[in-house]
N, C-alpha and C positions, 0 to 999 in steps of 0.2 A: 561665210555663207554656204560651206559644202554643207553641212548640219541640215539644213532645208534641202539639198535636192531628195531625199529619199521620199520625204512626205508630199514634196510637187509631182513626184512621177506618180504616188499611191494617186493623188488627187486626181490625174489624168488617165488612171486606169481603172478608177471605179467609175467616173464617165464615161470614159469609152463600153464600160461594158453596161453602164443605164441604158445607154442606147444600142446597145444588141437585146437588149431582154425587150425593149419597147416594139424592135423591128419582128422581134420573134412574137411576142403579144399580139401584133397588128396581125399574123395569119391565124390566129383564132377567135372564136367567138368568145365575147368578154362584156362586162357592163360596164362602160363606159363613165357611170359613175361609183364604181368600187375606189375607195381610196389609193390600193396599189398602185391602180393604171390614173388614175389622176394623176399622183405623186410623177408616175414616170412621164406622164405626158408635160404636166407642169415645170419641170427639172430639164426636160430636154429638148422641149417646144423653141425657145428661144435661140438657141445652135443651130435649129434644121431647118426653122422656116426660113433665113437667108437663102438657103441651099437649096431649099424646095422655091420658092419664089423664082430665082435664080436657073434653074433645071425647069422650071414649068414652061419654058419655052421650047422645051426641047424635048419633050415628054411623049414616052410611048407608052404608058400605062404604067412603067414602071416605077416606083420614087426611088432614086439614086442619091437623094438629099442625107441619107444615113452614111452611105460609104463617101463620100466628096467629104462629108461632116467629120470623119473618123481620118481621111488623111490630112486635110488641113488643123484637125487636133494633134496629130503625129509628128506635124511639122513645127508647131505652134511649142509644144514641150520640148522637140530638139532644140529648139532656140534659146528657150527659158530654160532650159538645163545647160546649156553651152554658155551662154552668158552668168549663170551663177557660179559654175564653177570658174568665169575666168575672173571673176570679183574677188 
């Protein structure tokens, strides 16, 4: 199973980085329905709202639902990389 970790980490680092170009996206002005930002809102909607749900009790104006979002994926692939390689 070593053969698959290089393509789990790619997998986990072209989403982590969907959701930096989303958080960068959301400080400008954009149309909402341009297929880009659909694609990225649709692709990474489902990871943040937990996080955003979850944080909106505790919310100062800021959404921190991206960075929570990005270390619990960091942690999530240490796992799944550490357990294939000990397969």
């Amino acid at each position: 199973m070593y053969w698959i970790t290089p393509y789990v980490r790619m997998a986990f680092e072209v989403y982590n980085w969907l959701i930096i170009i989303r958080v960068f996206m959301s400080w400008i002005p954009h149309n909402p329905y341009n297929p880009i930002f659909r694609f990225l809102y649709e692709i990474t909607e489902p990871v943040l709202a937990p996080f955003r749900r979850l944080m909106g009790k505790y919310s100062v104006g800021i959404d921190f639902s991206p960075v929570m979002a990005l270390i619990v994926l960091q942690i999530i692939e240490s796992v799944l990389l550490n357990l294939l390689r000990s397969i």
